[in-house]
N, C-alpha and C positions, 0 to 999 in steps of 0.2 A: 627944381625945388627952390621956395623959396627961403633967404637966407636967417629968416625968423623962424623957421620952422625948426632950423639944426638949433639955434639958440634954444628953442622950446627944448627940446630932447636933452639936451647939457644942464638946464634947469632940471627939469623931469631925476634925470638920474643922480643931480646932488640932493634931492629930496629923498629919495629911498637909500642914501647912506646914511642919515640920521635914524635911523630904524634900528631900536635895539636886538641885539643879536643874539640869537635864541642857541644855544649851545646844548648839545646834547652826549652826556656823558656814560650813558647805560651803555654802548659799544666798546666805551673804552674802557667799565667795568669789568666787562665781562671778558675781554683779552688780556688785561691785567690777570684774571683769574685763570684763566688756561694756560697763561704761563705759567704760572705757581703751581697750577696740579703737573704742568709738565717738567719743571726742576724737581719737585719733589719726587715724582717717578723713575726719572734720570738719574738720580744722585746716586754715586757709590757710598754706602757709608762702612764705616770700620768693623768688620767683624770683631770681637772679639767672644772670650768662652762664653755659655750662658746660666756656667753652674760656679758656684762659691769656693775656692780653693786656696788652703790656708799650704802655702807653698813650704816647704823646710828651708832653713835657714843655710846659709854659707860663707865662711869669710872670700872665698876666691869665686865667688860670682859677680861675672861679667853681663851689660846691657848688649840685649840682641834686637836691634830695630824692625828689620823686616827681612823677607827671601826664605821663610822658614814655615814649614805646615807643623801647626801646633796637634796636639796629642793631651788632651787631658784626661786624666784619672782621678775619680773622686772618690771618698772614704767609702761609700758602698760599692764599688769594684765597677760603677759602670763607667765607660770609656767614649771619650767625645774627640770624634777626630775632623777637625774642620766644626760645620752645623752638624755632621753627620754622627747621630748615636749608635754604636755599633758595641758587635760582642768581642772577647779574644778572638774566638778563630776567625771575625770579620774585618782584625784591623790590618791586615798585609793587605787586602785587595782594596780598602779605602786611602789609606795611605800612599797606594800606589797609585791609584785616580789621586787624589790631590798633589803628589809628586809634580806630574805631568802637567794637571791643570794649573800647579803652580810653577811651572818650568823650575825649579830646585831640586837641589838633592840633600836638603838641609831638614830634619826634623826635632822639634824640642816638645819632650814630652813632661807635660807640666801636673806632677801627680801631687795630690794632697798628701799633707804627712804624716797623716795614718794609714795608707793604703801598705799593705803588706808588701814586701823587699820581691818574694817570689813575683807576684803580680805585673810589678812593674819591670824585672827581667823577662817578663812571658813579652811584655808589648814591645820592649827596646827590641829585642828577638826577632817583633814581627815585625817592626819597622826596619831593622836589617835586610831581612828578606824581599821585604819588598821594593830592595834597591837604593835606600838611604846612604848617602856618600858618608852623615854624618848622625848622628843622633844622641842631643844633650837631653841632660836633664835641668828642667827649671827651678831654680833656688832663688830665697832672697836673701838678697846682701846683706847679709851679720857684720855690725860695727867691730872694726880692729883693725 
């Protein structure tokens, strides 16, 4: 070959790097976005109750962070233990699934303060039974 030729081919290819560069972003639109559906599917987020609960008050109430299966009772007697809405005679065998699922033996049953005194010893009751080491009741902290 002759040595004009290579010189040709070295020209040749500095001409096609001035070529503007066409960039295409619709692939990397669309992976951006399945990440996002996939974080957002992924994500634990915070349970908490998902009924109104006007808590009674207490000077010697203590914060309880976590390790605990909540128990709520609302002023019309219905009872929410975990998501799960359940009757009196259904909260020893929910409480005992969420026991377990929660590896605890700690339960805080967080009743409105209107619900009747009887009520809420039927459920401590049940949550005894169904193997609770511990079972408070949720107040909020009265200034003093």
């Amino acid at each position: 070959m002759p040595a004009g030729s290579n010189a040709m081919k070295f020209l040749h290819r500095r001409r096609q790097e001035h070529r503007p560069i066409d960039l295409n972003v619709i692939p990397l639109i669309d992976v951006v976005f399945f990440l996002l559906i996939f974080y957002v599917i992924s994500t634990a987020f915070v349970q908490e109750t998902a009924v109104t609960i006007q808590r009674p008050a207490s000077s010697q109430a203590t914060v309880i962070s976590s390790g605990f299966v909540p128990v709520a009772i609302v002023k019309s007697g219905a009872i929410q233990v975990g998501p799960q809405v359940v009757d009196v005679a259904g909260v020893s065998a929910a409480v005992r699934a969420a026991l377990a699922a929660g590896n605890t033996g700690k339960v805080v049953v967080i009743p409105d303060r209107e619900v009747p005194t009887g009520l809420l010893l039927q459920v401590m009751d049940a949550c005894s039974a169904a193997g609770a080491a511990s079972v408070d009741v949720a107040a909020t902290k009265a200034g003093g």
